[in-house]
LODOGU-164545 format. One record per atom (N, C-alpha, C): residue number from 1; residue in three letters; atom name; z, y, x. Coordinates in nm, 3 decimals, padded with zeros to 5 digits. Each point is the difference from the previous one (the first is absolute). Layout:
N
{NUM,ALA,CA,{Z,Y,X}}
...
REM end
This chain:
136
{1,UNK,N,{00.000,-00.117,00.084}}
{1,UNK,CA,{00.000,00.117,-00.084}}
{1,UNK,C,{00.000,00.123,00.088}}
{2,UNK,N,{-00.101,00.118,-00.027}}
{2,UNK,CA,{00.048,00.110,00.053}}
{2,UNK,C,{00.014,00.116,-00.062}}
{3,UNK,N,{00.027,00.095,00.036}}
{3,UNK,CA,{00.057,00.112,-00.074}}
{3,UNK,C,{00.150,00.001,00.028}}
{4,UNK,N,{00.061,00.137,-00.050}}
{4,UNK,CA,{00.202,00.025,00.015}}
{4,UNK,C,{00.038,-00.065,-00.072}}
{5,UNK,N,{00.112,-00.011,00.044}}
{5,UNK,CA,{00.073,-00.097,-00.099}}
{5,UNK,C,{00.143,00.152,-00.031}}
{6,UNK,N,{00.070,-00.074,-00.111}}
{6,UNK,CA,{00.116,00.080,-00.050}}
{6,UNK,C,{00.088,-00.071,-00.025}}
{7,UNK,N,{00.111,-00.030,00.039}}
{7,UNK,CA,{00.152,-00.060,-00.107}}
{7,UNK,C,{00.070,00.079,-00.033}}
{8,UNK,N,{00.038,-00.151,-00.088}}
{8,UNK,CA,{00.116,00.112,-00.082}}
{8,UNK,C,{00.076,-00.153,-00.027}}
{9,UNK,N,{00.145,00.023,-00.086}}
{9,UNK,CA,{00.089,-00.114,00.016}}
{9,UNK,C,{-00.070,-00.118,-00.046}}
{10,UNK,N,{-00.038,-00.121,00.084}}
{10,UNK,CA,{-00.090,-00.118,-00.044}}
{10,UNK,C,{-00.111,00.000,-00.065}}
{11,UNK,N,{-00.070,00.133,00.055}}
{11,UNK,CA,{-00.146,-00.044,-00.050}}
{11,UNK,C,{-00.093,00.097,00.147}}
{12,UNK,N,{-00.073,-00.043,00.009}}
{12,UNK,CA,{-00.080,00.042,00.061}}
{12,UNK,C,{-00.196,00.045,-00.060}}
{13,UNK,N,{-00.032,00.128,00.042}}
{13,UNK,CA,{-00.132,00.020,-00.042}}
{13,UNK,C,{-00.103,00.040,00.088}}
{14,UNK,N,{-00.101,-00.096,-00.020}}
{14,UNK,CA,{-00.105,00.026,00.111}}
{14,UNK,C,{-00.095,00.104,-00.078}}
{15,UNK,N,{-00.036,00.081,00.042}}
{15,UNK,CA,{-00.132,00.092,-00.042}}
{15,UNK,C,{-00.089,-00.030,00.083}}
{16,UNK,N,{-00.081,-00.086,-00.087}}
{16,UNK,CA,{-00.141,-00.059,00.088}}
{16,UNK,C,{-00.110,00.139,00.014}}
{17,UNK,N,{00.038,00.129,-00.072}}
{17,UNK,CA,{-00.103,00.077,00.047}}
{17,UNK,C,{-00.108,00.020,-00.157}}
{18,UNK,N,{00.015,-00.108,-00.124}}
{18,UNK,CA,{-00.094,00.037,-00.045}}
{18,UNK,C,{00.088,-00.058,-00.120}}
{19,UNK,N,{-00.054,00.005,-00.147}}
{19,UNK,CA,{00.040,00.005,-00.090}}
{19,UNK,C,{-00.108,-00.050,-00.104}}
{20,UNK,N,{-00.096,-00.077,00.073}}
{20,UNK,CA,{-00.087,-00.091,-00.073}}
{20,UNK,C,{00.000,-00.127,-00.084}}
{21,UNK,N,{00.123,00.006,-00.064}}
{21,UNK,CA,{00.082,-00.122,-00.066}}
{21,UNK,C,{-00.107,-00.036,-00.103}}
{22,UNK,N,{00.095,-00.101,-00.074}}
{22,UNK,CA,{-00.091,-00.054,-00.120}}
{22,UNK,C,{00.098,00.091,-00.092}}
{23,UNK,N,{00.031,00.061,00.016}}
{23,UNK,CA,{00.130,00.080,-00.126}}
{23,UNK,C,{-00.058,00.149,00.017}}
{24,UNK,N,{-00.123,00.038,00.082}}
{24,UNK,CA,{-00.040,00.124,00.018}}
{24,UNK,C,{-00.031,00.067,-00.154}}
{25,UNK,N,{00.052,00.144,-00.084}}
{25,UNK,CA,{-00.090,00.060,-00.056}}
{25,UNK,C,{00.213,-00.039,-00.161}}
{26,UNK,N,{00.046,-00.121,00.046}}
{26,UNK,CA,{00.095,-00.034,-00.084}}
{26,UNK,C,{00.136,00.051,-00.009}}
{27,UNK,N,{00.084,00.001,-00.073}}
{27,UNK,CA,{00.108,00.075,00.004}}
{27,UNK,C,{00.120,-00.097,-00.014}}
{28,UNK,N,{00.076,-00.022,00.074}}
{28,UNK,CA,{00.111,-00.100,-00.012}}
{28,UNK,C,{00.145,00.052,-00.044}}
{29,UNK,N,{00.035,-00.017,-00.150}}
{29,UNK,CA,{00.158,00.019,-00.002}}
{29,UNK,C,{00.085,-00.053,00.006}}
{30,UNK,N,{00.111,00.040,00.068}}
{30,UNK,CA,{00.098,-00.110,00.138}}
{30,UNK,C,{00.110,00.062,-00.065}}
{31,UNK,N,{00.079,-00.055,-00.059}}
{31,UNK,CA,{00.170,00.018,-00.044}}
{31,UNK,C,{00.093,-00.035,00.106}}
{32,UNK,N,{00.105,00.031,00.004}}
{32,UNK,CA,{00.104,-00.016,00.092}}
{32,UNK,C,{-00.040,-00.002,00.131}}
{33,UNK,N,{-00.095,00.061,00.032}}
{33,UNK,CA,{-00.057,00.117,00.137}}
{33,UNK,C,{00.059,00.060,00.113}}
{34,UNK,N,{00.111,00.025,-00.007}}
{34,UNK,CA,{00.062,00.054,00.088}}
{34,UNK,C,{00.053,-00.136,00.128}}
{35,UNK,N,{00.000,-00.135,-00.011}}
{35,UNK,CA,{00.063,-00.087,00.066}}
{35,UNK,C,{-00.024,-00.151,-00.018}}
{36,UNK,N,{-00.005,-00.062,00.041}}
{36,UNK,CA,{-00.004,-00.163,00.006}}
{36,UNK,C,{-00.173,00.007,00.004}}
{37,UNK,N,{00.001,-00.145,-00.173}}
{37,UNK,CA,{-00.153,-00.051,-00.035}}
{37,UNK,C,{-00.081,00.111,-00.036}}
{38,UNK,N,{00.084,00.081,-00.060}}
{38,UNK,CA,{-00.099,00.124,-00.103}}
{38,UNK,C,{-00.053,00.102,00.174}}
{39,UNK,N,{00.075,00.017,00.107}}
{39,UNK,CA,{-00.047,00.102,00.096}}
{39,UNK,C,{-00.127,-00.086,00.078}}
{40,UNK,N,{00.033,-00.104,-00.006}}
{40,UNK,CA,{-00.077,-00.135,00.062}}
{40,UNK,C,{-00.186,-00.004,-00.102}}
{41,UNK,N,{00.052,-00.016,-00.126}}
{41,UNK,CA,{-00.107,-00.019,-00.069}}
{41,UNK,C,{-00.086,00.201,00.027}}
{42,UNK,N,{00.057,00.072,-00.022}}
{42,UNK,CA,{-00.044,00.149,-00.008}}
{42,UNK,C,{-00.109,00.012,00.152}}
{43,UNK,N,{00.104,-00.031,00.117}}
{43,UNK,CA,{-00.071,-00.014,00.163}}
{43,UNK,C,{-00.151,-00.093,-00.042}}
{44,UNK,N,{00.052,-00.108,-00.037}}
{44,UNK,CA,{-00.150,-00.126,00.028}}
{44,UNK,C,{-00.063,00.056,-00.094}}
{45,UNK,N,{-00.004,00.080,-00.129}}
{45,UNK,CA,{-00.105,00.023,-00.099}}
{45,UNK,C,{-00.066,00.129,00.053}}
{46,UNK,N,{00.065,00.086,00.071}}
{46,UNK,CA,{-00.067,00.151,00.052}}
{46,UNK,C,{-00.055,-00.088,00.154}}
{47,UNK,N,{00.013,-00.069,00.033}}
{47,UNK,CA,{-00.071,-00.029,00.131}}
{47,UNK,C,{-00.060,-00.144,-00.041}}
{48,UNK,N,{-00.075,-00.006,-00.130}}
{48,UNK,CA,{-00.112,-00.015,-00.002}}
{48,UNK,C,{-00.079,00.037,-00.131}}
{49,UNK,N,{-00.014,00.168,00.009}}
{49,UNK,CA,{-00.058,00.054,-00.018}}
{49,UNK,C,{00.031,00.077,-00.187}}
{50,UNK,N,{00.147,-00.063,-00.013}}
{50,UNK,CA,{00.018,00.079,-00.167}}
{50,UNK,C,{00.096,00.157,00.039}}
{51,UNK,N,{-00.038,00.083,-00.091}}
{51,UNK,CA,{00.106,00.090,-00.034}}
{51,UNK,C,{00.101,-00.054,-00.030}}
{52,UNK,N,{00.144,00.082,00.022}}
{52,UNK,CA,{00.135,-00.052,-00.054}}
{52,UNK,C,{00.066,00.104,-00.088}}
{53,UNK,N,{00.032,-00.048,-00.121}}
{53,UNK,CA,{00.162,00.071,-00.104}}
{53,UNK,C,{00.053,-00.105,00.035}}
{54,UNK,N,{00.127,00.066,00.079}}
{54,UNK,CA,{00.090,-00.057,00.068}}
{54,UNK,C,{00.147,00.031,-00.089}}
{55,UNK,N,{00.048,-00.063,-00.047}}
{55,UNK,CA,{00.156,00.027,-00.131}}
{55,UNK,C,{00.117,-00.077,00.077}}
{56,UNK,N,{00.141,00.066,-00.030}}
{56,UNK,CA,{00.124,-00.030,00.017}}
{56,UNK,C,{00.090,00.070,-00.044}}
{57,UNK,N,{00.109,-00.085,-00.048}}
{57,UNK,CA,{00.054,00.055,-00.037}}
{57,UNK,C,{00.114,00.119,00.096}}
{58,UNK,N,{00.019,-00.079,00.115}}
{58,UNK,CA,{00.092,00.129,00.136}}
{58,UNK,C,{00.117,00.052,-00.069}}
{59,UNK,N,{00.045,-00.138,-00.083}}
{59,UNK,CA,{00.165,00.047,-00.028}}
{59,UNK,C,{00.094,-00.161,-00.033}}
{60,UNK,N,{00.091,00.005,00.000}}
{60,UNK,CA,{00.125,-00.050,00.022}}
{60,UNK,C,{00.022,-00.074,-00.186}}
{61,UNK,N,{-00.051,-00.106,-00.030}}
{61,UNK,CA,{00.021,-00.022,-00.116}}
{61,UNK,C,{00.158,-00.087,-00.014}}
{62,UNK,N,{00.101,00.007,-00.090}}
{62,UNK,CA,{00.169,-00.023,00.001}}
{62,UNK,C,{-00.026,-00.155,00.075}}
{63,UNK,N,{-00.089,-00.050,-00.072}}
{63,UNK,CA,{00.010,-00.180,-00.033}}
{63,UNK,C,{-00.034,-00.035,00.118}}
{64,UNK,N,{-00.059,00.068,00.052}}
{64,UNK,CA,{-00.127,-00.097,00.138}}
{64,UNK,C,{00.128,00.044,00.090}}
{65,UNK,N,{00.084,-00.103,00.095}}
{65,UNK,CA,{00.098,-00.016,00.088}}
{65,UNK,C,{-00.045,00.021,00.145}}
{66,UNK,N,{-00.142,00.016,00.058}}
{66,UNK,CA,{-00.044,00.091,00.092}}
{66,UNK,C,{-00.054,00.106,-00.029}}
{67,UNK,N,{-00.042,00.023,00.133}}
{67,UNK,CA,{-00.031,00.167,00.020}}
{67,UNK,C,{-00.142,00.009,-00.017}}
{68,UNK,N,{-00.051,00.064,-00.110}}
{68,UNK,CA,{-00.152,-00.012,-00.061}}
{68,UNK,C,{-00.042,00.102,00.066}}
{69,UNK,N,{-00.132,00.037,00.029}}
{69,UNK,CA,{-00.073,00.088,00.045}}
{69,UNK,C,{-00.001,00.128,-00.018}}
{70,UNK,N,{-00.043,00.104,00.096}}
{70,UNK,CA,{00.037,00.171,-00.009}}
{70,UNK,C,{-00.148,00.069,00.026}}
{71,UNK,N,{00.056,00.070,-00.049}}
{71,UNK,CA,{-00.171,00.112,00.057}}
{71,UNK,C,{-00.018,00.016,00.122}}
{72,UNK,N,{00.062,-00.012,00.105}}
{72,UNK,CA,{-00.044,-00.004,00.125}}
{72,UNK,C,{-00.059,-00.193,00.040}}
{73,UNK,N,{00.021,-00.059,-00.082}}
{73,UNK,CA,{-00.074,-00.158,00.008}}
{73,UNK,C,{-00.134,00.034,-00.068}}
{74,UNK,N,{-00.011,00.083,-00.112}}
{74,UNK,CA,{-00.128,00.024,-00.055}}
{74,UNK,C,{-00.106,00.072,00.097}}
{75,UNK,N,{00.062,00.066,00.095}}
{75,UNK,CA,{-00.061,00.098,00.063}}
{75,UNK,C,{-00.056,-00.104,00.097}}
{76,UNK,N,{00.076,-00.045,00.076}}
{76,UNK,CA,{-00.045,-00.115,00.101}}
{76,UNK,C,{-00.090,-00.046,-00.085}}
{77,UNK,N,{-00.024,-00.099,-00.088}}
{77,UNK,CA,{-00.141,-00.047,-00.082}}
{77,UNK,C,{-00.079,00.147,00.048}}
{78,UNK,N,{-00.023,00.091,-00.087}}
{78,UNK,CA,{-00.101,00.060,00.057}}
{78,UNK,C,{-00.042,00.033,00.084}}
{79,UNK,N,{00.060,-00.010,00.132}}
{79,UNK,CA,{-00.037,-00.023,00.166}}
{79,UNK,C,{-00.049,-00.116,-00.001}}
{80,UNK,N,{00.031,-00.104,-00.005}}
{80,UNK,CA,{-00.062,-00.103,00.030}}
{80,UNK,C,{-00.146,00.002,-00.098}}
{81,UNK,N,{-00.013,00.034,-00.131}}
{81,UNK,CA,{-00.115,-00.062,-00.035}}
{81,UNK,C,{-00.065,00.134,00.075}}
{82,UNK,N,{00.014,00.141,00.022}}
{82,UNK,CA,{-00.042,00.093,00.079}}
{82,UNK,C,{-00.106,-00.041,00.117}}
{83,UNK,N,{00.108,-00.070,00.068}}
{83,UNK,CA,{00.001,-00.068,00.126}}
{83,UNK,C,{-00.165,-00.103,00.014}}
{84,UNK,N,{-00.018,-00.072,-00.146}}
{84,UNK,CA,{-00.108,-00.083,-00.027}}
{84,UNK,C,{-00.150,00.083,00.046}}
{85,UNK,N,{00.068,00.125,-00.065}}
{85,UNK,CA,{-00.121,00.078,-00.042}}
{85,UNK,C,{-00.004,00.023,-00.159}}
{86,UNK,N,{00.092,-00.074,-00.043}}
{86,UNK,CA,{-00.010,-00.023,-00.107}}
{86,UNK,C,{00.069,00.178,-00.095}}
{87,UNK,N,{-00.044,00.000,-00.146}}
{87,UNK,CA,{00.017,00.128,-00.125}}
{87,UNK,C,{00.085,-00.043,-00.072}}
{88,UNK,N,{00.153,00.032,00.028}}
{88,UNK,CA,{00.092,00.001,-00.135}}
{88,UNK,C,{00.045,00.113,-00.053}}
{89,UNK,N,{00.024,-00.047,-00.144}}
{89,UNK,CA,{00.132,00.081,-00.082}}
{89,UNK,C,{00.126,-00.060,-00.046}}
{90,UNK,N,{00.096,00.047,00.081}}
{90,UNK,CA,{00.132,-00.055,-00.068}}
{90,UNK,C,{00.106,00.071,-00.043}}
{91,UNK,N,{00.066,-00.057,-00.054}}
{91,UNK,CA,{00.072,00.057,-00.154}}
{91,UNK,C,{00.108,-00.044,-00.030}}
{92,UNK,N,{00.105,00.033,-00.016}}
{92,UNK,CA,{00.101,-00.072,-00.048}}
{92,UNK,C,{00.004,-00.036,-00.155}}
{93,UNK,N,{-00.017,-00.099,-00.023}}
{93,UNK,CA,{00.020,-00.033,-00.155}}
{93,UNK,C,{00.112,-00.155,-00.011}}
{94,UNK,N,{-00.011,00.025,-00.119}}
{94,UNK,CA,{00.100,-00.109,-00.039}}
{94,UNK,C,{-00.105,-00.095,-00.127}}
{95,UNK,N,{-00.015,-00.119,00.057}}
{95,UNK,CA,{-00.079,-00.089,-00.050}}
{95,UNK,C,{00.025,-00.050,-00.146}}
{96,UNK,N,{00.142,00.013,-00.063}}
{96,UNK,CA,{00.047,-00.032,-00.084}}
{96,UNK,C,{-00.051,00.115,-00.092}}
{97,UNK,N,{-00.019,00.118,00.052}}
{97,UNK,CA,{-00.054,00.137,-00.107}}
{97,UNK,C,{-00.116,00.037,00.013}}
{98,UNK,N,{-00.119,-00.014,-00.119}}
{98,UNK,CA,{-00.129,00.043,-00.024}}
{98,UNK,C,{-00.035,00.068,00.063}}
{99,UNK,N,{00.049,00.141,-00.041}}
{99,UNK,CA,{00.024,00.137,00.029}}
{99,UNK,C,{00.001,00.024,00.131}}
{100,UNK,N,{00.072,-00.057,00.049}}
{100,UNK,CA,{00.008,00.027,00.183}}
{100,UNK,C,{-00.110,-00.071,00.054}}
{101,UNK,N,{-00.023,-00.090,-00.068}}
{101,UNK,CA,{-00.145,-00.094,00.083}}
{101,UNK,C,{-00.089,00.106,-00.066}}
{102,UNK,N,{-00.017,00.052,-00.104}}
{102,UNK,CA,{-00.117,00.038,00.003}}
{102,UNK,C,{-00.055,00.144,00.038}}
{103,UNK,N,{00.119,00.065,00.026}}
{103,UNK,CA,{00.022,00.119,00.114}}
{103,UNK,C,{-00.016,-00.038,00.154}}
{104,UNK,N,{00.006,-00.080,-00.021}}
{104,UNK,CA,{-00.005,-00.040,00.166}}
{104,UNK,C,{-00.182,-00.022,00.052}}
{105,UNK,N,{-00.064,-00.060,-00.134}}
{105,UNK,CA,{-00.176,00.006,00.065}}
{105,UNK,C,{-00.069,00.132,-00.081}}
{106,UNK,N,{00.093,00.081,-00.014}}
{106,UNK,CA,{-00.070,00.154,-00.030}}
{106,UNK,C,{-00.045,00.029,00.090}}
{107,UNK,N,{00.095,00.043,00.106}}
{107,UNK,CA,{-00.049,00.068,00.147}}
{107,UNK,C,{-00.121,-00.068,00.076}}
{108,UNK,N,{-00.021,-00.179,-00.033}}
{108,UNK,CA,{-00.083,-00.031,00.085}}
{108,UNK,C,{-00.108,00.043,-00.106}}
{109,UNK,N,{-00.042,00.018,-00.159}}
{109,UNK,CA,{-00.126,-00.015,00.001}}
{109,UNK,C,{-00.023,00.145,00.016}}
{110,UNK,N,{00.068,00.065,00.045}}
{110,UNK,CA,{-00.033,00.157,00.058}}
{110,UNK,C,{-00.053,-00.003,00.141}}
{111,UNK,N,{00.052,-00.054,00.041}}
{111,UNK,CA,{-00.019,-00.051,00.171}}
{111,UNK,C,{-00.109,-00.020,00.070}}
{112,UNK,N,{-00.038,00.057,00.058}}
{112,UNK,CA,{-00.079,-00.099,00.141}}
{112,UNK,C,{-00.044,-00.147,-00.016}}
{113,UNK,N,{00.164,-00.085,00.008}}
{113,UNK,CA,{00.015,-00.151,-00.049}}
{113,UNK,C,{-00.047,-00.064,-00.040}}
{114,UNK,N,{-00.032,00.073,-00.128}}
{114,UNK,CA,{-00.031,-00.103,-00.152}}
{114,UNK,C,{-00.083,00.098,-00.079}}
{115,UNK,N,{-00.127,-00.060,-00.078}}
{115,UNK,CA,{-00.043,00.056,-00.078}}
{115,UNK,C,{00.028,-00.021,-00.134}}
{116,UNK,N,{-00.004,00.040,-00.088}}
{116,UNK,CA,{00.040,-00.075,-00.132}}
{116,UNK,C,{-00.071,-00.111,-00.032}}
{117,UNK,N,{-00.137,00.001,00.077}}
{117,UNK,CA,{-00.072,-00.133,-00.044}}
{117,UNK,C,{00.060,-00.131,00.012}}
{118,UNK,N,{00.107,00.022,00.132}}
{118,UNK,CA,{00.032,-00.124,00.075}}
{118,UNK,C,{00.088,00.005,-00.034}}
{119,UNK,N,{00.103,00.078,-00.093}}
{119,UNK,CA,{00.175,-00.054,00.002}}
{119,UNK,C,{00.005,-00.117,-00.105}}
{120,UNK,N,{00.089,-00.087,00.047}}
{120,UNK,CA,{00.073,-00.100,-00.073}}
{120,UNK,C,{00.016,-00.016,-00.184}}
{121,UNK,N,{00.064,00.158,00.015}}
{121,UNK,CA,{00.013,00.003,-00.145}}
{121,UNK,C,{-00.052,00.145,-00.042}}
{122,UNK,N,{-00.127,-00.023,-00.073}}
{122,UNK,CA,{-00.126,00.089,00.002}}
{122,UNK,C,{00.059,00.122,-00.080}}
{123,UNK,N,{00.161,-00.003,-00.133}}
{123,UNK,CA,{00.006,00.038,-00.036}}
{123,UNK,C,{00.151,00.043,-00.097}}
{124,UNK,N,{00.078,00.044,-00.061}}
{124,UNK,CA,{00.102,-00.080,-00.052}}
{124,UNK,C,{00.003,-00.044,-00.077}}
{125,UNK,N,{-00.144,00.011,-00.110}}
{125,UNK,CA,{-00.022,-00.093,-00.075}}
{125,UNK,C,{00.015,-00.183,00.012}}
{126,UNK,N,{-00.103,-00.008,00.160}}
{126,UNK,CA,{00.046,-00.107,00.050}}
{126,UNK,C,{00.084,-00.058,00.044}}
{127,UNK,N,{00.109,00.104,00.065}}
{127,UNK,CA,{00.102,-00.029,00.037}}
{127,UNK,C,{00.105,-00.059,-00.084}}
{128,UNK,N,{00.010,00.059,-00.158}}
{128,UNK,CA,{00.054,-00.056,-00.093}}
{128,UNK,C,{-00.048,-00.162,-00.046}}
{129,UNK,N,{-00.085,-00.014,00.033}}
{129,UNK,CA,{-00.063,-00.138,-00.047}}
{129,UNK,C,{00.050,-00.096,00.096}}
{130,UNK,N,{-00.007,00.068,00.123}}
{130,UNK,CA,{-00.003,-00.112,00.096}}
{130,UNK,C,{00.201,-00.022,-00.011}}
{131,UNK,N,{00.061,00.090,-00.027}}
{131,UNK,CA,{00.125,-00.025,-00.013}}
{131,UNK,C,{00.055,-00.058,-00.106}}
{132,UNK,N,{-00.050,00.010,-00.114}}
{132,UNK,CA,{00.053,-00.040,-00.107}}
{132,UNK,C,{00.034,-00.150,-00.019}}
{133,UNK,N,{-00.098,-00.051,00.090}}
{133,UNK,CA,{-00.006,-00.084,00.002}}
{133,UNK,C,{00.131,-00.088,00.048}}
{134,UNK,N,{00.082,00.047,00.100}}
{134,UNK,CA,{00.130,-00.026,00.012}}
{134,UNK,C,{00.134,00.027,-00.014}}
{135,UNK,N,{-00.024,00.126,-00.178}}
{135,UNK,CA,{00.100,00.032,-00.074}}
{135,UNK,C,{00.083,-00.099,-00.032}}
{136,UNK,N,{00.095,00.015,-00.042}}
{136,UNK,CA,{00.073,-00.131,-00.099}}
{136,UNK,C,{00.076,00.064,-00.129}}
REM end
C-alpha cells in the first residue's frame, strides 16, 4: 500500500491517494460515529469513495455503565474520514428522536456532501414511512 497513513485509537487509515471506490457519487449514514464500529464503518465507507452523515449521540446516557462517546470522539471521526480524502457531515443527534435525525441531514443536503438526489431519506415524507414502520 502507498500513500500516509493516520491513527487514531485501533484503527488505522491508509489514503491511497484516490477515491475511486465502488461507493463513488453515494452517501453513507453512519450512527454512533463518533467511536468503535460506527467510526470504523464511516472511515471504510469515505475511503471508498461515499460521502458521510456521520450521527452521535456525545452524551452520557444514566443506564449505559460506561463512558459513551463526546464531541471531541466525533471530531476525531472527522479527521480520520478527512484524512481518506474523504466529505463529511456530522451532527449530534439522538437516534431514538426523528427530529434530531432529521436535522442532522439538513446541513448535508445543503452541503458540498450530499445532494438531495443522493440522501438516504429523500424526504420527511419518507422518513415517516420508513419509521413507522417500527412504531409500536
Amino acid at each position: 500500500m502507498s500513500g500516509r497513513t493516520t491513527s487514531a485509537p485501533s484503527l488505522t487509515v491508509v489514503n491511497r491517494g484516490s477515491r475511486d471506490g465502488s461507493l463513488n457519487g453515494k452517501v453513507a449514514f453512519v450512527t454512533g460515529a463518533a467511536r468503535g464500529q460506527g467510526r470504523a464503518h464511516a472511515v471504510r465507507l469515505a475511503s471508498e469513495g461515499a460521502d458521510v452523515i456521520a450521527v452521535d449521540l456525545c452524551d452520557q446516557i444514566d443506564s449505559v455503565p460506561y463512558p459513551m462517546a463526546n464531541p471531541d470522539d466525533l471530531a476525531a471521526t472527522v479527521k480520520l474520514v478527512e484524512d481518506t480524502g474523504g466529505r463529511i457531515v456530522a451532527h449530534e443527534a439522538d437516534v431514538r428522536d426523528r427530529a434530531s435525525l432529521t436535522e442532522a441531514c439538513r446541513p448535508a443536503s445543503a452541503s458540498s456532501a450530499a445532494s438531495t438526489s443522493s440522501l438516504p431519506m429523500p424526504g420527511p415524507h419518507r422518513w415517516a414511512q420508513a419509521t413507522k414502520a417500527g412504531e409500536t
